[in-house]
N, C-alpha and C positions, 0 to 999 in steps of 0.2 A: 139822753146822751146820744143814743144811734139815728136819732132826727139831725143833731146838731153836725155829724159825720156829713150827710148826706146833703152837701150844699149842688151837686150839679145831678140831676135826673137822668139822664142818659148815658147806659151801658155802656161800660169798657168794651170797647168793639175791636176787630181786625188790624186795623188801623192804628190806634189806641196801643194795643197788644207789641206791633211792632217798632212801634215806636219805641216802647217802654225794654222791650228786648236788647235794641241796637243801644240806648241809652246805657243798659247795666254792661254790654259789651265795653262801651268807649270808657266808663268808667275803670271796667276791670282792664283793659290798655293802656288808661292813665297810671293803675295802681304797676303795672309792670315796669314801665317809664320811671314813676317814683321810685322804683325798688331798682331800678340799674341806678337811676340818679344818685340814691342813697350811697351806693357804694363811692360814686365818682365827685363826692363833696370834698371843696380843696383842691382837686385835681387841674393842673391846665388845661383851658379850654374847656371845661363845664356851663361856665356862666351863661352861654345862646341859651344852652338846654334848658336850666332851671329859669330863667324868664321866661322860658318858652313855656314852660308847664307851670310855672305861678298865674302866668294869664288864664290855661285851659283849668284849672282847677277850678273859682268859683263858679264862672260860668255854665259847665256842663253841671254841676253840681244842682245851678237854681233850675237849668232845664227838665233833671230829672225830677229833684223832688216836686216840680210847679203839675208833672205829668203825673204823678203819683197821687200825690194830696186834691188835685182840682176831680180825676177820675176814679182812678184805681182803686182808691181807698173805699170812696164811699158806694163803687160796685161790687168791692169784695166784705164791706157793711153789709149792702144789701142782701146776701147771698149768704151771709155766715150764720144767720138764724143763730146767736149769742152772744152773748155781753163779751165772751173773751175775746173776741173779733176786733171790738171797740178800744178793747183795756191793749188789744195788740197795736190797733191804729196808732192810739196815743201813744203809746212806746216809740214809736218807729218814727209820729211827728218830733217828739220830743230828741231823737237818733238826729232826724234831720234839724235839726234846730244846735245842739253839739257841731256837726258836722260842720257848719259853715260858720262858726265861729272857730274851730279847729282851721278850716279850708282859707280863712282870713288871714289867719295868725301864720299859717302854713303860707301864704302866698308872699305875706310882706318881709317874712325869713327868708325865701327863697330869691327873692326881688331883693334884699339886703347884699344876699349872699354872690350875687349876680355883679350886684354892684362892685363888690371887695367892699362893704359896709359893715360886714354882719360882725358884732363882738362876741357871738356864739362859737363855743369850739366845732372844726366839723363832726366830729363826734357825735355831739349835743345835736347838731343839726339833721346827720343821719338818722338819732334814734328817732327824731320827731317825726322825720318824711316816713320812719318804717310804722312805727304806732299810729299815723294815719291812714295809710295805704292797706295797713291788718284789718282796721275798727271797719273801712269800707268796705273792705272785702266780705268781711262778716255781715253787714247791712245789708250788700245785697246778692248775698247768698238768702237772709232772712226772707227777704221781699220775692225772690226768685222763686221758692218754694210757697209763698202764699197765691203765686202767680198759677203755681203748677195744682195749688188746692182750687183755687174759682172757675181753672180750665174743667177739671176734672171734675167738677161739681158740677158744672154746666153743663156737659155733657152728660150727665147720667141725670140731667134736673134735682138733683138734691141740694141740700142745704151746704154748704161747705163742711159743717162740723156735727153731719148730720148721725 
């Protein structure tokens, strides 16, 4: 299994790091935008907004997880010296794999909603934007923190879960 992780050879680097940082920022900016949005469903004059962030939703989405899964994972595979490493990966692919079937469904509600199309109550369509905007936030707090174990590992050369 932690062969089959490890499809790119070279360390999450500097580079790599900030990338991946600025990424979980825009995210959690996005998630702040959804949670004003949420309140302002229904309201006149929302609809720029929410096509506006129906666009950035999947995209930044496939940016992040493509930087996560191609690198990051399989440097913090490398590094974790243990199977739970592995059983963590898949979790957090399988996180991302939910995600962007949520960030789908999420964007053609909000592009419905944009429209004057949607036959959701706003309500119904609030709680959706907040249950997505919570689940991301919790992802990448998860990922944040495994970020902060492969820094910290690296620096003192140990295993991650050493």
């Amino acid at each position: 299994m932690r062969a089959a992780l490890a499809t790119e050879s070279r360390e999450f680097d500097a580079a790599d790091i900030g990338r991946l940082e600025a990424r979980h920022e825009e995210l959690l900016d996005l998630c702040l935008k959804l949670e004003e949005a949420a309140g302002e469903i229904g309201a006149a004059g929302a609809a720029p907004e929410l096509d506006s962030l129906a666009d950035a939703i999947p995209l930044l989405l496939r940016q992040t997880h493509e930087l996560e899964e191609r690198v990051f994972f399989p440097d913090f595979d490398r590094h974790a010296g243990s199977c739970f490493a592995a059983m963590t990966i898949e979790r957090l692919k399988a996180e991302h794999r939910c995600d962007r079937l949520a960030a789908d469904e999420l964007t053609l509600t909000l592009k419905a909603v944009a429209e004057g199309r949607c036959g959701l109550s706003a309500d119904t369509v609030s709680r959706m934007v907040s249950g997505f905007q919570e689940s991301l936030r919790r992802h990448v707090q998860s990922e944040r923190l495994m970020l902060e174990a492969l820094l910290a590992a690296r620096a003192e050369e140990r295993a991650v879960f050493a």
